[in-house]
C-alpha positions in Angstrom: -15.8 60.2 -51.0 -14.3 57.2 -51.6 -16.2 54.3 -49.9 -14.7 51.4 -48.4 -15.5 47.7 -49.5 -18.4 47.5 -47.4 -20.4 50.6 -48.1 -19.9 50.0 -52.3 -21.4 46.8 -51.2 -24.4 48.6 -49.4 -24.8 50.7 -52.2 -24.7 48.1 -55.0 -27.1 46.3 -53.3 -29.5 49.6 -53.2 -29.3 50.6 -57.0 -29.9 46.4 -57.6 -33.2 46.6 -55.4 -34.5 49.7 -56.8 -34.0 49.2 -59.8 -31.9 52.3 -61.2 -31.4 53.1 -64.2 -28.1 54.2 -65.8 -29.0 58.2 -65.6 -29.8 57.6 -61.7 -27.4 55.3 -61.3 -24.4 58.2 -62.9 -26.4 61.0 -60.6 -25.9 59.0 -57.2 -22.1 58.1 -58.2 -21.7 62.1 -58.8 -23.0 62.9 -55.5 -20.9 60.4 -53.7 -18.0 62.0 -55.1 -18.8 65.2 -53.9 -18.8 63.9 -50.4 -15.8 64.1 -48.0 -14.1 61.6 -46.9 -14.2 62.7 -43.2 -17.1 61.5 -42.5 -17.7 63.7 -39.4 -17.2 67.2 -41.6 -20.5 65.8 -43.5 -22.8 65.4 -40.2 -21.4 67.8 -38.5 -22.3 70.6 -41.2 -26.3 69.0 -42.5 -29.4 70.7 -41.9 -31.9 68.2 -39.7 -35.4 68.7 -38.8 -35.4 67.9 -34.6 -38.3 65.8 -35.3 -36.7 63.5 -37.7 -35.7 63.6 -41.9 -36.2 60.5 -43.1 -38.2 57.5 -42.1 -37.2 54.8 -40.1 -39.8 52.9 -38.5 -43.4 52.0 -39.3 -46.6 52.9 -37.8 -46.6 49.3 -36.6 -43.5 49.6 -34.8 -44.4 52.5 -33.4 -47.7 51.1 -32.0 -45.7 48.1 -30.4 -42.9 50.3 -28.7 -46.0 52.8 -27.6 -47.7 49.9 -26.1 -44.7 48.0 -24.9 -43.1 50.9 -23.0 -46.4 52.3 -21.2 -48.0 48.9 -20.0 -44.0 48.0 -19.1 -43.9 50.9 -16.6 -47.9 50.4 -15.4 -47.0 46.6 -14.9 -43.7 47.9 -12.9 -45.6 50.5 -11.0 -48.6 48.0 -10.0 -46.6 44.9 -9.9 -43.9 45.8 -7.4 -46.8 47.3 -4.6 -48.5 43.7 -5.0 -45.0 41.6 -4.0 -44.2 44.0 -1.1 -47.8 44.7 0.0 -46.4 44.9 3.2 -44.0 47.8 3.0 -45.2 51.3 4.2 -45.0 52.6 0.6 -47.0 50.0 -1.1 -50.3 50.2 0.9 -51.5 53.8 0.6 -50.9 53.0 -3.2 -52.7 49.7 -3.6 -55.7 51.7 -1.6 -55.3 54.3 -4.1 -56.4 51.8 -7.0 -59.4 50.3 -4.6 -57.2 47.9 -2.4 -55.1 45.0 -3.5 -57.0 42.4 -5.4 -58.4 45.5 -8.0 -54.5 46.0 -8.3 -54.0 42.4 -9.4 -56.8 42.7 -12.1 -55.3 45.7 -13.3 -51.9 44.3 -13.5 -53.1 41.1 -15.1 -55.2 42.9 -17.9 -51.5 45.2 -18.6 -50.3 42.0 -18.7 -52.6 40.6 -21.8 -51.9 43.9 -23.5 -48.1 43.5 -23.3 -48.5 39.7 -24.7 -50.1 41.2 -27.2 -47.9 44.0 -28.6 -45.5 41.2 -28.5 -47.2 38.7 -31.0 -48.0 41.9 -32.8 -44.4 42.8 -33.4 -43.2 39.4 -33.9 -46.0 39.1 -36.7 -44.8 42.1 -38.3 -41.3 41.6 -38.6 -42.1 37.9 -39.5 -44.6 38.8 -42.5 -42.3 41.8 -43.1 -38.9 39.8 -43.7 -41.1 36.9 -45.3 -42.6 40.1 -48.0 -38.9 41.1 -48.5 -37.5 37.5 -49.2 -40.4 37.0 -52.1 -40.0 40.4 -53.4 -36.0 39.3 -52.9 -34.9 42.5 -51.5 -34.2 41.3 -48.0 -30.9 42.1 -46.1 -29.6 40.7 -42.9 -27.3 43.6 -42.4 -30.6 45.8 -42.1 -32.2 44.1 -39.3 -31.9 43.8 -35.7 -30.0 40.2 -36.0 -26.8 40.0 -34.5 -23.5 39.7 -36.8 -19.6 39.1 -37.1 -19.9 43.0 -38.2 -21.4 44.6 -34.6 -18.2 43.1 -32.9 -16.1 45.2 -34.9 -18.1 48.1 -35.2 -17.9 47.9 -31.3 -14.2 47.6 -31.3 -14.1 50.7 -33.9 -16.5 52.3 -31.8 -14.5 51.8 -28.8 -11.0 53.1 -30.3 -12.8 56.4 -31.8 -13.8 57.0 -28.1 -10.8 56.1 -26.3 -9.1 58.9 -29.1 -7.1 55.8 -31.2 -9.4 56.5 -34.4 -10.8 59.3 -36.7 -14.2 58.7 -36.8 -16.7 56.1 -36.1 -17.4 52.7 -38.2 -20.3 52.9 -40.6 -23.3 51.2 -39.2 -25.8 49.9 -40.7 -29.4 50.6 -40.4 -29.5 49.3 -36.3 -26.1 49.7 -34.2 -24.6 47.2 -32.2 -26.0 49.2 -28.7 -29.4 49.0 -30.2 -29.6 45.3 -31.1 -28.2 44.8 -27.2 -31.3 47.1 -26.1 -33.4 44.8 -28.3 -32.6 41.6 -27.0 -32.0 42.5 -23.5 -35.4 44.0 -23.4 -37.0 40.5 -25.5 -35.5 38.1 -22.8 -36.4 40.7 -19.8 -40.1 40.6 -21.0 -39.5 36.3 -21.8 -38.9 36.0 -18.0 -41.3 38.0 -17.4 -44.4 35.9 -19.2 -42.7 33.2 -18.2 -42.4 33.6 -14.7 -45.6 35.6 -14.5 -47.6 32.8 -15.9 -46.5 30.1 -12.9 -48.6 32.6 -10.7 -51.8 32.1 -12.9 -51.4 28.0 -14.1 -49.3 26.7 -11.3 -51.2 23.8 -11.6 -50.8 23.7 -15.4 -46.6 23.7 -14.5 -46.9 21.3 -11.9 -48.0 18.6 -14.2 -45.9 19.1 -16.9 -42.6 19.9 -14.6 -41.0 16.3 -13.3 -42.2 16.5 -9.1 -38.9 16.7 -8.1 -38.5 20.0 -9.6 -41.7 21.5 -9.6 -41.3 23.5 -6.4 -38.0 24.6 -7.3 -39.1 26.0 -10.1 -42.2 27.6 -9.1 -39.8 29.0 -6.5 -37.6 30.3 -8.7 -40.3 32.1 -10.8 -41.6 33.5 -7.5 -38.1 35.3 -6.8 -37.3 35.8 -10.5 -40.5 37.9 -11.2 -40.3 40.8 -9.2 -36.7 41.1 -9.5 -36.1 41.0 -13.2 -38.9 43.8 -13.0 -36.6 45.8 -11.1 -33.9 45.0 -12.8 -35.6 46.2 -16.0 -37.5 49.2 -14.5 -33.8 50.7 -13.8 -31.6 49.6 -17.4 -34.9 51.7 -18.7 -34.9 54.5 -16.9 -30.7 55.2 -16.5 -28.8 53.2 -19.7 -31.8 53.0 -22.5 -33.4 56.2 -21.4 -30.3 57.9 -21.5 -28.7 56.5 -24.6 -31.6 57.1 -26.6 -33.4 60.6 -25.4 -30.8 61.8 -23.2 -27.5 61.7 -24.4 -25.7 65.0 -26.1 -27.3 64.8 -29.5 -30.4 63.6 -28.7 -31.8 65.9 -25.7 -34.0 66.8 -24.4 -35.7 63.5 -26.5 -35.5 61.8 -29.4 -38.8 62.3 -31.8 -38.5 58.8 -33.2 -40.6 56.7 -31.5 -43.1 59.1 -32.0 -42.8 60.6 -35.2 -40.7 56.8 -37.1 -38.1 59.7 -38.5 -34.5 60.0 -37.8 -32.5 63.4 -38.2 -29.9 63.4 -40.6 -27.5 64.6 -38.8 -28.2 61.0 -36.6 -28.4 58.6 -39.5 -25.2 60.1 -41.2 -23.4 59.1 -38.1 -24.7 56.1 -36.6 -26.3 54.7 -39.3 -24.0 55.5 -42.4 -25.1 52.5 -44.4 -28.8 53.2 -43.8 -28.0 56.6 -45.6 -26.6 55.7 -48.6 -30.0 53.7 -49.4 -31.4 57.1 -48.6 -29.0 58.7 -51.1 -30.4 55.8 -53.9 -34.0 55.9 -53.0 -34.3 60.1 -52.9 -33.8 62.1 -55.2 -34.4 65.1 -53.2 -31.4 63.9 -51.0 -29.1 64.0 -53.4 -30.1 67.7 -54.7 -29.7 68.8 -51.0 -26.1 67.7 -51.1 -25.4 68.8 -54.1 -26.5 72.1 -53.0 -24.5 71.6 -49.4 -21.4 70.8 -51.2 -21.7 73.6 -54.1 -22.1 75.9 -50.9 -19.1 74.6 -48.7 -16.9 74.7 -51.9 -18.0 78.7 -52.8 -17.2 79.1 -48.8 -14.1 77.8 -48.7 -13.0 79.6 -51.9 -14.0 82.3 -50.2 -11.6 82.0 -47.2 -9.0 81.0 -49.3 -9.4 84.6 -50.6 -9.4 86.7 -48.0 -6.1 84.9 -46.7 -4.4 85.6 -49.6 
């Protein structure tokens, strides 16, 4: 395989983090040979375990998003009964949980956990990236910060698609879809604490908003709450639901978020960039490739034989 300017770059980088020597260093280059340079013929023809091949996220992460995505849909399901108390479907349900003010306790104490797993996550990816800048192996291509590079990996994603190119870009450890997921879930849940809080401390935003738009602003944090909750309740349940566990590839779910693994079938084609610090950092990968491609070649000998 001959790697474009970017991926030697990615893998550069690896060997300099890690540390290889010369003997690992000439072993990686020798599998990277072996590889085609149709990207698509390599995940396409990879053993992956459904459950995931390599790791990909912490058991922090893992802990946030668990916590994040249940107390999301419990503050969805309680919230949205307490700002239409009125409709027919709202009441038997509020009785259900002992009548409407146990329904607000509920949905405030969801509330608090969901703050929480916030600060939690922004603590570990703060101490994280802050233990990775000492240890000077930090890269901004590997985290979920925006760059010049996800508009043209959507561009490239977009022509491979429409039919105009090969195969897709080579993305790095999180896609450009993902990074929109990320941040259009961060300022979701923003509006939500936001907004939510005027209900508890309006007195504490009256005093600090100028009077003459105090009520406009507690009005608009009235309306906003509810609906951004909608809003949110249906991008997770028909365009992140979908994209992630869903989609052809991924059904009928995606072990990730449980398991912090990624197939490799998944991170050979989405996250290409990811995988050649795979290829550096495991030896065992590169024995299973050398393996796949001493196979493929003995196949396709063989085929070339029986045609002739």
């Amino acid at each position: 395989m001959k790697l474009t300017k970017e991926a030697r770059a990615v893998l550069d980088t690896a060997k300099r983090h890690n540390r290889v020597n010369q003997e690992e260093a000439l072993d990686i280059e020798e599998v990277i040979a072996l590889l085609p340079d149709d990207r698509s013929m390599l995940y396409k023809n990879v053993d992956s375990n459904p459950v995931g091949d390599f790791y990909r996220y912490s058991i922090h992460i893992r802990i946030q998003h668990l916590l994040i995505f249940s107390t999301f849909l419990l503050l969805a399901f309680t919230g949205l009964p307490i700002h239409y108390n009125n409709a027919f479907w709202a009441q038997p349900f509020n009785s259900l949980l002992g009548g409407l003010d146990v329904t607000r306790v509920i949905h405030r104490t969801l509330a608090v956990t969901m703050i929480f797993a916030m600060v939690y996550h922004f603590l570990t990816i703060g101490l994280g990236s802050l233990a990775k800048l000492r240890a000077r192996t930090f890269e901004y291509g590997r985290t979920v910060l925006p760059g010049m590079k996800d508009i043209r990996d959507f561009k490239e994603d977009m022509l491979f698609f429409s039919g105009q190119r090969g195969i897709r870009p080579e993305m790095d450890k999180f896609m450009y879809k993902q990074k929109i997921h990320y941040f259009a879930a961060g300022f979701g849940n923003t509006v939500m604490v936001l907004s939510g809080s005027t209900f508890l401390f309006p007195d504490f935003w009256a005093s600090i908003m100028p009077v003459e738009m105090a009520s406009h602003f507690q009005e608009m944090m009235r309306l906003s709450h509810p609906h951004e909750a909608l809003l949110a309740l249906l991008v997770v349940a028909f365009w992140h639901w979908y994209n992630v566990h869903l989609a052809p590839g991924r059904f009928p779910m995606q072990w990730t978020y449980l398991t912090g693994k990624i197939t490799r079938e998944h991170q050979i084609e989405e996250h290409f960039l990811e995988y050649l610090r795979c290829i550096v950092t495991l030896p065992e990968e590169r024995r299973y490739l050398r393996k796949l491609m001493g196979n493929k070649k003995s196949q396709d000998n063989d085929l070339h034989e029986n045609r002739a």
